[in-house]
PyMOL Python script that loads the backbone (N, CA, C, O; Angstrom):
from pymol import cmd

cmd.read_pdbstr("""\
ATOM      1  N   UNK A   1       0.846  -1.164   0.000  1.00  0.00           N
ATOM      2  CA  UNK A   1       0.000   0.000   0.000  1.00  0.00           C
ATOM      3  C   UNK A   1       0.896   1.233   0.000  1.00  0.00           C
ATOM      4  O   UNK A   1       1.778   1.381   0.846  1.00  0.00           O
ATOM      5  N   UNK A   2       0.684   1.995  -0.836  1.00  0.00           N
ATOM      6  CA  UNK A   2       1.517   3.178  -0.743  1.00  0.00           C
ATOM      7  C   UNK A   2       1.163   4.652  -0.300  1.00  0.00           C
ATOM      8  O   UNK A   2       0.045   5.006  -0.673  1.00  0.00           O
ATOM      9  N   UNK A   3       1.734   5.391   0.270  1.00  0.00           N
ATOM     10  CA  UNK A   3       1.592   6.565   1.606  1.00  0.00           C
ATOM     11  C   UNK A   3       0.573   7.101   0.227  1.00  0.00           C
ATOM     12  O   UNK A   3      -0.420   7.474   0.850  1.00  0.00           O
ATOM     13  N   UNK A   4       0.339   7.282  -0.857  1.00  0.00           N
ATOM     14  CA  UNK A   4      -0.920   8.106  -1.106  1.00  0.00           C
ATOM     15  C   UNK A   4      -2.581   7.681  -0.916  1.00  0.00           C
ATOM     16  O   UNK A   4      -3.624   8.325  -0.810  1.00  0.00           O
ATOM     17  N   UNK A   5      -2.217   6.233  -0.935  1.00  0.00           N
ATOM     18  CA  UNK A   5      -3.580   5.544  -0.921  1.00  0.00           C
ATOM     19  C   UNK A   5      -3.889   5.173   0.824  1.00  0.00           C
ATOM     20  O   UNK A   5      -4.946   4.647   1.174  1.00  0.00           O
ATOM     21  N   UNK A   6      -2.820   5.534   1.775  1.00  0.00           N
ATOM     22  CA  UNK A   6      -3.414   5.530   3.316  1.00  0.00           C
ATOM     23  C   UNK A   6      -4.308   6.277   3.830  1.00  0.00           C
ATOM     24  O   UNK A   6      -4.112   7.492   3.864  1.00  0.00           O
ATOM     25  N   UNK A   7      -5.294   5.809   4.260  1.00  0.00           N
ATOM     26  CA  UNK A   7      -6.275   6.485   4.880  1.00  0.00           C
ATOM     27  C   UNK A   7      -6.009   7.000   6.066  1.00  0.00           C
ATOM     28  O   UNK A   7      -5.839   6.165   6.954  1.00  0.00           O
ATOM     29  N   UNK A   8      -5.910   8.216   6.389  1.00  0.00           N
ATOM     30  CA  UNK A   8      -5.439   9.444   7.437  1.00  0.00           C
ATOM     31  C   UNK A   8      -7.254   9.217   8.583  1.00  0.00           C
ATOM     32  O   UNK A   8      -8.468   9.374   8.449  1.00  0.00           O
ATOM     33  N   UNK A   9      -6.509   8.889   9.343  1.00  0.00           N
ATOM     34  CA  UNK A   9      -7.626   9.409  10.422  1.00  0.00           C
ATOM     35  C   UNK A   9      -7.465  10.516  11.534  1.00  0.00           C
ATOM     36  O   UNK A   9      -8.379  11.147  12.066  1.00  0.00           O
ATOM     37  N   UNK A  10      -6.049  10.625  11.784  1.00  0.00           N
ATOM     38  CA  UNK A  10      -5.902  11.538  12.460  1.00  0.00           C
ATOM     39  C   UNK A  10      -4.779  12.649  12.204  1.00  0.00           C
ATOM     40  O   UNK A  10      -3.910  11.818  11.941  1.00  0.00           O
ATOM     41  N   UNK A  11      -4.157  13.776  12.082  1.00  0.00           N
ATOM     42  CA  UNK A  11      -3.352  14.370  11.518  1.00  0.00           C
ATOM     43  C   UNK A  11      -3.094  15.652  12.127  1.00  0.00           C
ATOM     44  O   UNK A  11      -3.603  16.614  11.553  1.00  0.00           O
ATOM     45  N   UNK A  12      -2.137  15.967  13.591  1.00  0.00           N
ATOM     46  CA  UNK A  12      -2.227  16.784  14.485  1.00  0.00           C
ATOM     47  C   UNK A  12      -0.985  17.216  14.447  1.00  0.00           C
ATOM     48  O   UNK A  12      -0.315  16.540  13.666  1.00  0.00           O
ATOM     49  N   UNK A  13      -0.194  18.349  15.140  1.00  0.00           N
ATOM     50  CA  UNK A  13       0.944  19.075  15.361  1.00  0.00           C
ATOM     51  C   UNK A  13       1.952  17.484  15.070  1.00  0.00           C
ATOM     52  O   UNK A  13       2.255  17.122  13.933  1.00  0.00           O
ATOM     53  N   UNK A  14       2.266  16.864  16.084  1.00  0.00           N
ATOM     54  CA  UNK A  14       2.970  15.607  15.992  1.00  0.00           C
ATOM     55  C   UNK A  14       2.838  14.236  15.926  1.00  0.00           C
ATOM     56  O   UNK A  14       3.675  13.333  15.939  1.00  0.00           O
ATOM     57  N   UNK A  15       1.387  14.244  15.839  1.00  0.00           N
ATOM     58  CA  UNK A  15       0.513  13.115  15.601  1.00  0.00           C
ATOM     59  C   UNK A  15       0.012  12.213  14.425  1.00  0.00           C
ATOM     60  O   UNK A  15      -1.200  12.034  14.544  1.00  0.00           O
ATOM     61  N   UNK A  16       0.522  11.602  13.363  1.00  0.00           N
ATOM     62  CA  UNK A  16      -0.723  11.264  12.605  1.00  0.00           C
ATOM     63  C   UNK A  16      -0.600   9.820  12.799  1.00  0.00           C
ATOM     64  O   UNK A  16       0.324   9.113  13.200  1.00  0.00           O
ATOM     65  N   UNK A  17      -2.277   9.485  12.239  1.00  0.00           N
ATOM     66  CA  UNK A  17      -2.742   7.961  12.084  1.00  0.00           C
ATOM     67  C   UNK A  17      -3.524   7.200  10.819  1.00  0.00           C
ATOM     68  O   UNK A  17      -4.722   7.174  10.536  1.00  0.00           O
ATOM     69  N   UNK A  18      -2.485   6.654  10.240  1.00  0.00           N
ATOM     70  CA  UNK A  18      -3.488   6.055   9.021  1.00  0.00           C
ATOM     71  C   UNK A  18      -3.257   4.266   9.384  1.00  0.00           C
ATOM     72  O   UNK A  18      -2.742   3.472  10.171  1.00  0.00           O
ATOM     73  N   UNK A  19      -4.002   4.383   8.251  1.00  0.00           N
ATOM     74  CA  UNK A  19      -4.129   2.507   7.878  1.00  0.00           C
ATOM     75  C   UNK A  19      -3.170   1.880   8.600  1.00  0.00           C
ATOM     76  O   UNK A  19      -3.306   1.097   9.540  1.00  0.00           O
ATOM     77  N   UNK A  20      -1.892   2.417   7.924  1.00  0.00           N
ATOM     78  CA  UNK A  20      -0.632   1.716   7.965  1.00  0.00           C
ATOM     79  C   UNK A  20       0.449   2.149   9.147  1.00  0.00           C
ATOM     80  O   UNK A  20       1.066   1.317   9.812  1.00  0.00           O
ATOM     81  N   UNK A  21       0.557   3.342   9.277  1.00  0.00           N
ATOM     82  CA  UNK A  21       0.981   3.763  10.581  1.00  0.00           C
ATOM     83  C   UNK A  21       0.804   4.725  11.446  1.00  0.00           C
ATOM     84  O   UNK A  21       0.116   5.686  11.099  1.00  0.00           O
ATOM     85  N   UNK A  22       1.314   4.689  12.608  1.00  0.00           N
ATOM     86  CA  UNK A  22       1.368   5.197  13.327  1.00  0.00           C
ATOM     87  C   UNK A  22       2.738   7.122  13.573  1.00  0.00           C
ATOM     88  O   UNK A  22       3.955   7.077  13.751  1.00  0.00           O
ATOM     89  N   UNK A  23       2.418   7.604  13.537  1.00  0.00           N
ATOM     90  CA  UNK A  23       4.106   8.613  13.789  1.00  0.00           C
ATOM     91  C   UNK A  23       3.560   9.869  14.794  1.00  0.00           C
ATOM     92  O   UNK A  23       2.699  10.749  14.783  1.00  0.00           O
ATOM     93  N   UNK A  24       4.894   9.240  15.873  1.00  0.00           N
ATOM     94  CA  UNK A  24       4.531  10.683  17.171  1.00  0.00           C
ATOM     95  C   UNK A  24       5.904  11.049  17.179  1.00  0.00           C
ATOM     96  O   UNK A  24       6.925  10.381  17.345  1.00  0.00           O
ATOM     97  N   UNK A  25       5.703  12.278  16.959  1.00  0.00           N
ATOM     98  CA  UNK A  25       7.260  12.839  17.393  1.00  0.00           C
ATOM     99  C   UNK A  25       8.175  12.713  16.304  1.00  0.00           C
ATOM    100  O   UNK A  25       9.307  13.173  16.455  1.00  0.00           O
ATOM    101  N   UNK A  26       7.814  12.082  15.075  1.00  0.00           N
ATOM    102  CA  UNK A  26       8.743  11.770  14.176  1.00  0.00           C
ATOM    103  C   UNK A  26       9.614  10.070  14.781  1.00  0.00           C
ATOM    104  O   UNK A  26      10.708   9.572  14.514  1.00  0.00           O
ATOM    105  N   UNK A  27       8.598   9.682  15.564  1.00  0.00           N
ATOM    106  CA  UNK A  27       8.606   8.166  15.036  1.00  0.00           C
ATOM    107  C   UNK A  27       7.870   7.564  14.709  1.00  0.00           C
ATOM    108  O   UNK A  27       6.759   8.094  14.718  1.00  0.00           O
ATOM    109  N   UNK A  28       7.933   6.218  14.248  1.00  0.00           N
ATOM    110  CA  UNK A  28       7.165   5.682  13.189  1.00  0.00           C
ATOM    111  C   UNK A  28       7.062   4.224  13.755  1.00  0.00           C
ATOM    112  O   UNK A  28       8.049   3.572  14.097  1.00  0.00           O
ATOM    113  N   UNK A  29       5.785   3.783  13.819  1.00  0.00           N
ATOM    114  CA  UNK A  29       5.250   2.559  14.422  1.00  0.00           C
ATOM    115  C   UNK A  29       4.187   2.116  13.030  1.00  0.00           C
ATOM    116  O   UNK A  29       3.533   2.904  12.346  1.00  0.00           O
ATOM    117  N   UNK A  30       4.261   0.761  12.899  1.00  0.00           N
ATOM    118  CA  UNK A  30       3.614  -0.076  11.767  1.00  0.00           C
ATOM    119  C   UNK A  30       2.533  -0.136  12.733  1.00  0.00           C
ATOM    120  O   UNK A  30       2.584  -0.055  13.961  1.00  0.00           O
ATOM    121  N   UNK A  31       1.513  -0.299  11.927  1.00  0.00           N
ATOM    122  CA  UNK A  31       0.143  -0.126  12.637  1.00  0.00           C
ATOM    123  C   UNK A  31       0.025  -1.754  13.255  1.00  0.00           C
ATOM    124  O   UNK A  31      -0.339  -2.040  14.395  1.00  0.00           O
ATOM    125  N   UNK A  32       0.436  -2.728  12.170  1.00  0.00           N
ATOM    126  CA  UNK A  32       0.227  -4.275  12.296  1.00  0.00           C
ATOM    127  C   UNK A  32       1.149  -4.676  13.742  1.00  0.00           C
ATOM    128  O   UNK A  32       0.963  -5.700  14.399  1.00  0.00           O
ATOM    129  N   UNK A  33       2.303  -3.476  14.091  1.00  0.00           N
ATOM    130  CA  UNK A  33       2.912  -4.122  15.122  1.00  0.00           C
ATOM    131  C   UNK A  33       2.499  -4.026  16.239  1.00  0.00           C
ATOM    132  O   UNK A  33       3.202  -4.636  17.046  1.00  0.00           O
ATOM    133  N   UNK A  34       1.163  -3.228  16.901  1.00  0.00           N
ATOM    134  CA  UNK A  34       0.407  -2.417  17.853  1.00  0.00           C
ATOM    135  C   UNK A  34      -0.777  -3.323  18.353  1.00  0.00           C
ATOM    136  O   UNK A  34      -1.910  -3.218  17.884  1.00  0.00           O
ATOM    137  N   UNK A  35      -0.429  -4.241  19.360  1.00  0.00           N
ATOM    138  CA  UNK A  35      -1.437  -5.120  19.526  1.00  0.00           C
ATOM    139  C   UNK A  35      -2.997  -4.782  20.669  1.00  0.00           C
ATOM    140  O   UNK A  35      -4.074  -5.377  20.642  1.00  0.00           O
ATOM    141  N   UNK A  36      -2.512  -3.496  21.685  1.00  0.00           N
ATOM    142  CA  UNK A  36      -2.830  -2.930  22.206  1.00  0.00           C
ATOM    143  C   UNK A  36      -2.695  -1.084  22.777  1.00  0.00           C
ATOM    144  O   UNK A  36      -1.615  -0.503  22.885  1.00  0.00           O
ATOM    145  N   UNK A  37      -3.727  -0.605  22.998  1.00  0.00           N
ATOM    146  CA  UNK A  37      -3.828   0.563  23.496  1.00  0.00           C
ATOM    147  C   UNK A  37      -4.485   1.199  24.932  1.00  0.00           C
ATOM    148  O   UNK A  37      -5.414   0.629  25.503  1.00  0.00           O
ATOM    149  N   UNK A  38      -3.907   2.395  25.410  1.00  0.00           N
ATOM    150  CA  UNK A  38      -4.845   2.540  26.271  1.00  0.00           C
ATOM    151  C   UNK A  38      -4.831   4.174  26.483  1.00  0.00           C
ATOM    152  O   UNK A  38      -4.031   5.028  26.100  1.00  0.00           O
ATOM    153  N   UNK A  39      -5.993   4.251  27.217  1.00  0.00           N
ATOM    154  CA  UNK A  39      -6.548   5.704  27.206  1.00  0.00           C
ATOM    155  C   UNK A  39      -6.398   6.437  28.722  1.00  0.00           C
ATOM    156  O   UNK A  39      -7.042   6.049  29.697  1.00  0.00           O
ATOM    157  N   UNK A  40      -5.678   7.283  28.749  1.00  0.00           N
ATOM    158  CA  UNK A  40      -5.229   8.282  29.784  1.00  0.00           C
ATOM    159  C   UNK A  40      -5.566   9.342  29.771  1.00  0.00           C
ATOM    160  O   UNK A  40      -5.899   9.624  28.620  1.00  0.00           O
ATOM    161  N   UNK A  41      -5.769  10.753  30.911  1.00  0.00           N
ATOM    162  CA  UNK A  41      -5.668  11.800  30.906  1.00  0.00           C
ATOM    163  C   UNK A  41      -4.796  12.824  31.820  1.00  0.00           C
ATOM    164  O   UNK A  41      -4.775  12.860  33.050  1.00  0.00           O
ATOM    165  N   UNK A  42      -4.208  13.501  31.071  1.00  0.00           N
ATOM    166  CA  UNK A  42      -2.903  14.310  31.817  1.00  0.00           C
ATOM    167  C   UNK A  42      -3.503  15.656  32.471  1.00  0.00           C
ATOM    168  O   UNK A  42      -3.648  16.585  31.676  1.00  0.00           O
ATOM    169  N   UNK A  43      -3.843  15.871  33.710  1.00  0.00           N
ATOM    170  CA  UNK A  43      -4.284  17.254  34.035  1.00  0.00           C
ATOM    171  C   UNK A  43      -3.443  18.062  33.973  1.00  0.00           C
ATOM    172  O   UNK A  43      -2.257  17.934  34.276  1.00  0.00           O
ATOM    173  N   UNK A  44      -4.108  19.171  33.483  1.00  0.00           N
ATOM    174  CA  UNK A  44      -2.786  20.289  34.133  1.00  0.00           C
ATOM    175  C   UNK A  44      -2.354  21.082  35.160  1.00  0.00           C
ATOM    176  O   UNK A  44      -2.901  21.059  36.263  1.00  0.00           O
ATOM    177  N   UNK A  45      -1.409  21.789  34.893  1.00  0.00           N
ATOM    178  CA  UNK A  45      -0.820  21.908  36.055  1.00  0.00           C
ATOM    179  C   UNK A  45      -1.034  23.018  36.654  1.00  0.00           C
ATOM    180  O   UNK A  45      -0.457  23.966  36.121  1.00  0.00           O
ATOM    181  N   UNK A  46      -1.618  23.251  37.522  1.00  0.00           N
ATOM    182  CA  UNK A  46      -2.228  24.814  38.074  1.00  0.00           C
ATOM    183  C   UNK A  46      -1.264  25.584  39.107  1.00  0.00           C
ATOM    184  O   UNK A  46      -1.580  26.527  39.832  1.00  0.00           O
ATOM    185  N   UNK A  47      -0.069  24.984  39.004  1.00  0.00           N
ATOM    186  CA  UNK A  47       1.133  25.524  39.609  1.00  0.00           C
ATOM    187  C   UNK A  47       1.050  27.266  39.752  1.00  0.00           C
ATOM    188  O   UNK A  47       1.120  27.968  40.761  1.00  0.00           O
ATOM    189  N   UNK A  48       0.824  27.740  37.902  1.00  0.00           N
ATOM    190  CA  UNK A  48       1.473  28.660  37.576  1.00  0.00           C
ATOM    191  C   UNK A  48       0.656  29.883  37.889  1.00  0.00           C
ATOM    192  O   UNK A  48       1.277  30.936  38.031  1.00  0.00           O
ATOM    193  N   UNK A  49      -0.331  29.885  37.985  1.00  0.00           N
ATOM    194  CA  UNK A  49      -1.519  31.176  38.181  1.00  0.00           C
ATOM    195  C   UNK A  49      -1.552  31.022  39.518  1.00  0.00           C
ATOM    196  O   UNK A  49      -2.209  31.845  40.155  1.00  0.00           O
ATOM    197  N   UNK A  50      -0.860  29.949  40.225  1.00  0.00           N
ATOM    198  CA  UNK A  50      -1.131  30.443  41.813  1.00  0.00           C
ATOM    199  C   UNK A  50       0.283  31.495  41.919  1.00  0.00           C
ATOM    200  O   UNK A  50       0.249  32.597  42.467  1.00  0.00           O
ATOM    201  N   UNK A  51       1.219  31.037  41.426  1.00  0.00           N
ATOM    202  CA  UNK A  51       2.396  31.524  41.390  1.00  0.00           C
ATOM    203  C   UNK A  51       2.018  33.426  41.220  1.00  0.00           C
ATOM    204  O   UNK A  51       2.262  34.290  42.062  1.00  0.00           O
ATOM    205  N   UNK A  52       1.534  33.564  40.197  1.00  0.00           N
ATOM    206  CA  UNK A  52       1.185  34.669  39.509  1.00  0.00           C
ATOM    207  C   UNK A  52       0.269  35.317  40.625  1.00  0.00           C
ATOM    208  O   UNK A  52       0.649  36.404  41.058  1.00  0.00           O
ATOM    209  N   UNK A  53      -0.898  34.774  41.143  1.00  0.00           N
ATOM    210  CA  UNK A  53      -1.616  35.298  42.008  1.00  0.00           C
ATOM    211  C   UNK A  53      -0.918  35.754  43.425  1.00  0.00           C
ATOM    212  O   UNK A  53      -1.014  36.878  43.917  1.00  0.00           O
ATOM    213  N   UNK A  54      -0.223  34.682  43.953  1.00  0.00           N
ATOM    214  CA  UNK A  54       0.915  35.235  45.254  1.00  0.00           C
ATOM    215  C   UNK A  54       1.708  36.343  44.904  1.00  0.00           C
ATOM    216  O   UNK A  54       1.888  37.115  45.845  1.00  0.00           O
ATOM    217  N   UNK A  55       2.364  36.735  43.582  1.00  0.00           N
ATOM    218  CA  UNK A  55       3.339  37.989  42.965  1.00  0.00           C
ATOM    219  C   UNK A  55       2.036  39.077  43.169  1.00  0.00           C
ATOM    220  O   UNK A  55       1.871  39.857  44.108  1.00  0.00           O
ATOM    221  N   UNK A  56       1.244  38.884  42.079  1.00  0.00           N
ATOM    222  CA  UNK A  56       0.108  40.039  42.536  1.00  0.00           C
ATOM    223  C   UNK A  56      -0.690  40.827  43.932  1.00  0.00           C
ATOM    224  O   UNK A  56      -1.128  41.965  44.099  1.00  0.00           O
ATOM    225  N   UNK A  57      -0.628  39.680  44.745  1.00  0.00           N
ATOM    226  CA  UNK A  57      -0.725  40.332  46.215  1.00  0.00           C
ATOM    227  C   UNK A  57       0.543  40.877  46.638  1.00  0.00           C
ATOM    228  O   UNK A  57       0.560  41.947  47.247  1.00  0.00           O
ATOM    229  N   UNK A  58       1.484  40.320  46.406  1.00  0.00           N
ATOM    230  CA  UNK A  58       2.707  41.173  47.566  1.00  0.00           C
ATOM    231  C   UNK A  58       2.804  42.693  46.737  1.00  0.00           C
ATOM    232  O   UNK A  58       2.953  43.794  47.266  1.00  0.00           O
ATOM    233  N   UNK A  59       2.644  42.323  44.960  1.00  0.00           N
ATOM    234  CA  UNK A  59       3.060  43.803  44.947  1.00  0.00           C
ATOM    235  C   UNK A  59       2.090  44.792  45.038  1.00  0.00           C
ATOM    236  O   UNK A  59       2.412  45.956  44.797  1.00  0.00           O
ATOM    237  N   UNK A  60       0.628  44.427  45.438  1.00  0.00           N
ATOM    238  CA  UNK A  60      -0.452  44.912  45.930  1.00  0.00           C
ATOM    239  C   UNK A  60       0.056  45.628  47.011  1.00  0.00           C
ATOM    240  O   UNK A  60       0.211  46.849  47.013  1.00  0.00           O
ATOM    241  N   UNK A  61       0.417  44.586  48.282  1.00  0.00           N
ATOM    242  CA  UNK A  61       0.710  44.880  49.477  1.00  0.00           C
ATOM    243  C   UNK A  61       2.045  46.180  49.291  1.00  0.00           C
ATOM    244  O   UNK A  61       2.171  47.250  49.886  1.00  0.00           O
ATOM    245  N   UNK A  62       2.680  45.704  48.495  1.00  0.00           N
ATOM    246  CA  UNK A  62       4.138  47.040  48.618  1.00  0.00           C
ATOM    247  C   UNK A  62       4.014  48.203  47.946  1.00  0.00           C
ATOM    248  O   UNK A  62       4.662  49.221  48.190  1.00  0.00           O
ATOM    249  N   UNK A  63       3.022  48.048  46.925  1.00  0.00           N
ATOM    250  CA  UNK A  63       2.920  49.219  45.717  1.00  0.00           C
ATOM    251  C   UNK A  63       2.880  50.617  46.716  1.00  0.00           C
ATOM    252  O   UNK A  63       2.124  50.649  47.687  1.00  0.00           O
ATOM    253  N   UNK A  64       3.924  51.956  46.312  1.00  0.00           N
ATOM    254  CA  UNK A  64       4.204  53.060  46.756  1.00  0.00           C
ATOM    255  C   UNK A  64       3.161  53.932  45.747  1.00  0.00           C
ATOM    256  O   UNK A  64       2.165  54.434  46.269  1.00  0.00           O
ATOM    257  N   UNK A  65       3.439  54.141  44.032  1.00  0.00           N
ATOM    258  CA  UNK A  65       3.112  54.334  43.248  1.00  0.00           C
ATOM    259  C   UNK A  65       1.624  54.360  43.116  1.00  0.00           C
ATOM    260  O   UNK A  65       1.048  53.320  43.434  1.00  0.00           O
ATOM    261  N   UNK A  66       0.745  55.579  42.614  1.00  0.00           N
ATOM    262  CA  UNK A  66      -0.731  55.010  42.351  1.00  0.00           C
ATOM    263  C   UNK A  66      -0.994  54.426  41.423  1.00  0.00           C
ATOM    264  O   UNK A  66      -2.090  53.872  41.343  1.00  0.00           O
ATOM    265  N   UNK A  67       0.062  54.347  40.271  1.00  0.00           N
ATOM    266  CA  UNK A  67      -0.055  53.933  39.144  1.00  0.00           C
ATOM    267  C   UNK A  67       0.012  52.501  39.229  1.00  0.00           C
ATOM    268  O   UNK A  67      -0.689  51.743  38.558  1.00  0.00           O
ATOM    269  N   UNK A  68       1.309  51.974  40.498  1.00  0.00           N
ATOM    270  CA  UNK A  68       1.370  50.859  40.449  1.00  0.00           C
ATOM    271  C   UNK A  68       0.159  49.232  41.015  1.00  0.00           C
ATOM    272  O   UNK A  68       0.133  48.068  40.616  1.00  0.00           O
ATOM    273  N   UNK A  69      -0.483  49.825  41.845  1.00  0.00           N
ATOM    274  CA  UNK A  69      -1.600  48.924  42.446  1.00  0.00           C
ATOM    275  C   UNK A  69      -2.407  48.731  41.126  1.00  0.00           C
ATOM    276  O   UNK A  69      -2.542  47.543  40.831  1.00  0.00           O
ATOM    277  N   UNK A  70      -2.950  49.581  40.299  1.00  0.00           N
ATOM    278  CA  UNK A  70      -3.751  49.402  39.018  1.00  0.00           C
ATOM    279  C   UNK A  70      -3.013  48.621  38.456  1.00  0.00           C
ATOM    280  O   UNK A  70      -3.429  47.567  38.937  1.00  0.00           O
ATOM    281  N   UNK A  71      -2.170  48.330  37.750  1.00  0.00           N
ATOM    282  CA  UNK A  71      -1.595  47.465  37.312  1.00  0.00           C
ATOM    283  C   UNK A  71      -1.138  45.855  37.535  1.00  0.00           C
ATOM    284  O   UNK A  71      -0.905  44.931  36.756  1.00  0.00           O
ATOM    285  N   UNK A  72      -1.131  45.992  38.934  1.00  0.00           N
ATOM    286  CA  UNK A  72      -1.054  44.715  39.747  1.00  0.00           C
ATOM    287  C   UNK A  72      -2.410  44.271  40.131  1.00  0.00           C
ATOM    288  O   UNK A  72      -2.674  43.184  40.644  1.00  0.00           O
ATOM    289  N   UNK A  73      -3.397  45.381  39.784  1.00  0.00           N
ATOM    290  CA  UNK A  73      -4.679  44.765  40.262  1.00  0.00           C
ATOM    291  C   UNK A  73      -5.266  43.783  38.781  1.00  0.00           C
ATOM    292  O   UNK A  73      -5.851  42.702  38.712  1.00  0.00           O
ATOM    293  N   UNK A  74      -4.857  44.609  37.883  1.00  0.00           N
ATOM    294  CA  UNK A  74      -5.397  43.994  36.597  1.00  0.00           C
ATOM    295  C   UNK A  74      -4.351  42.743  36.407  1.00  0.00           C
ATOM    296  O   UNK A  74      -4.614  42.018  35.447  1.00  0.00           O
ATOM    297  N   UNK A  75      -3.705  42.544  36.847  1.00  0.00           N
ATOM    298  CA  UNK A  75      -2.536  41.685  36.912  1.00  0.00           C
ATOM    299  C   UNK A  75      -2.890  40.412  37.723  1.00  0.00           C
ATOM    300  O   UNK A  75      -2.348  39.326  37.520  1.00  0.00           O
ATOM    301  N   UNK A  76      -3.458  40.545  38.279  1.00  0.00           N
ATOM    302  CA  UNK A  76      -3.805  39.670  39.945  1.00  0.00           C
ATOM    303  C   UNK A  76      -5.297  39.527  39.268  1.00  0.00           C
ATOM    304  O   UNK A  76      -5.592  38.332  39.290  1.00  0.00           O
ATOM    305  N   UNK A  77      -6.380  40.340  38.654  1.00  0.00           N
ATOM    306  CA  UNK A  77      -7.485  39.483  38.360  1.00  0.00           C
ATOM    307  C   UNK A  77      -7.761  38.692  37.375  1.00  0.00           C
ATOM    308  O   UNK A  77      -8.806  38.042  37.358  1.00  0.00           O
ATOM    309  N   UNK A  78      -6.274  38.601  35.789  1.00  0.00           N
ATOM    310  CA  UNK A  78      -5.856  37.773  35.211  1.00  0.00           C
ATOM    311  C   UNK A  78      -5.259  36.637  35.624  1.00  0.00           C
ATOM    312  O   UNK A  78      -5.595  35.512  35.255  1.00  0.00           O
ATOM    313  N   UNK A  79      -4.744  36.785  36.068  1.00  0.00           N
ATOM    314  CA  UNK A  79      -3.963  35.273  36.967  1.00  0.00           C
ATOM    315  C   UNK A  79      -5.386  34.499  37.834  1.00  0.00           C
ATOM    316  O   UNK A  79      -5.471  33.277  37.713  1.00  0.00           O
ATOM    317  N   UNK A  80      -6.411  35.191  38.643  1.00  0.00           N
ATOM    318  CA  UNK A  80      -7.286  34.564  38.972  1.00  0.00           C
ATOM    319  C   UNK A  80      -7.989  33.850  37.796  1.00  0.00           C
ATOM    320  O   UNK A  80      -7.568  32.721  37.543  1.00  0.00           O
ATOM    321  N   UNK A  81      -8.901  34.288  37.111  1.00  0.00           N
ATOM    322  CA  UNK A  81      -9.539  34.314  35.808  1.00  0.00           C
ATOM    323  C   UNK A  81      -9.028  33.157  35.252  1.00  0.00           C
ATOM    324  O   UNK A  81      -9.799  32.232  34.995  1.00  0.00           O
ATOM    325  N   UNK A  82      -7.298  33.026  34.924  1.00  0.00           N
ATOM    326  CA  UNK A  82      -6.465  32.291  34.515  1.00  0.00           C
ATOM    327  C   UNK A  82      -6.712  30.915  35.418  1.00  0.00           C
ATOM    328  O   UNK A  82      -7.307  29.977  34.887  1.00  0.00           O
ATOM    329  N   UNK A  83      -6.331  30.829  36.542  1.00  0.00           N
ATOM    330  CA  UNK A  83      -6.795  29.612  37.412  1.00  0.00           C
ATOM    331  C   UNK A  83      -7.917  29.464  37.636  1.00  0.00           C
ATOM    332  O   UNK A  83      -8.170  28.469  38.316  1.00  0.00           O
ATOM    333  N   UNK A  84      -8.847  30.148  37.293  1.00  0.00           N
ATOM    334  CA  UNK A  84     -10.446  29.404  37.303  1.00  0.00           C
ATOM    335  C   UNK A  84     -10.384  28.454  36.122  1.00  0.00           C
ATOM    336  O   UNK A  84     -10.375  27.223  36.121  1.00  0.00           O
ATOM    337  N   UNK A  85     -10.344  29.300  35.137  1.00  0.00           N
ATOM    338  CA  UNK A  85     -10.361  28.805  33.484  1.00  0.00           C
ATOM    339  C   UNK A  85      -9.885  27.176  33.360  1.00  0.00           C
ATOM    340  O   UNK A  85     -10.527  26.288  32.799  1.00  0.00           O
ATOM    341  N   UNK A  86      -8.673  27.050  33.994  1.00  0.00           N
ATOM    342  CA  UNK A  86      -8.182  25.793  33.826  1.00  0.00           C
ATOM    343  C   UNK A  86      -8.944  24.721  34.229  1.00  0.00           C
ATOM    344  O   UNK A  86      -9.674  24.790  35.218  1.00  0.00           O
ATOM    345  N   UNK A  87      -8.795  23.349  33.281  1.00  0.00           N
ATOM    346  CA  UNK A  87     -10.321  22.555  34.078  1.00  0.00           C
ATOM    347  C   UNK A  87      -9.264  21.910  35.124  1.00  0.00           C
ATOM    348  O   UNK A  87      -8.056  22.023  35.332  1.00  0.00           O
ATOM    349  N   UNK A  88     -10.643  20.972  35.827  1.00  0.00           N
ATOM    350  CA  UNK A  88      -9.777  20.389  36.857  1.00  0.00           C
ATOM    351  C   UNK A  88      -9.644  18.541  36.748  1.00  0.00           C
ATOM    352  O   UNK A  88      -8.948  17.924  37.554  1.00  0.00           O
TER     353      UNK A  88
END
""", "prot")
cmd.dss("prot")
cmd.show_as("cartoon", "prot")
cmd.util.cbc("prot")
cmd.orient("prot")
């Protein structure tokens, strides 16, 4: 069978899947050699908007500047917004 006549089922950033094979990452798995699969889910990681949210309070708390609290406020209700958004 030749790569024009494979039927594509899936075809993503580093992903594709036809008939015949498999390729992640720029490797390449024969579909016939794949006797099994299984299905996972990777959460993510909500590390980073807490991170962002703790920076936004302290410089809440220190801001001298009037200019500066506005900025950290809009700053601090993105980072919230941001960690809601993420599923869980």
């Amino acid at each position: 069978m030749s790569a024009a006549s494979e039927r594509s089922f899936l075809s993503e950033s580093e992903v594709t899947v036809t008939q015949a094979r498999l390729v992640v990452a720029g490797q390449t798995y024969a579909m016939n050699g794949i006797t099994s699969v299984a299905s996972f889910k990777i959460s993510p990681s909500r590390k980073l908007p807490i991170v962002l949210i703790a920076m936004g309070v302290m410089g809440l708390l220190s801001g001298d500047s009037s200019a500066i609290p506005g900025g950290l406020l809009f700053f601090l209700v993105g980072a919230v917004w941001l960690y809601l958004k993420q599923p869980r």
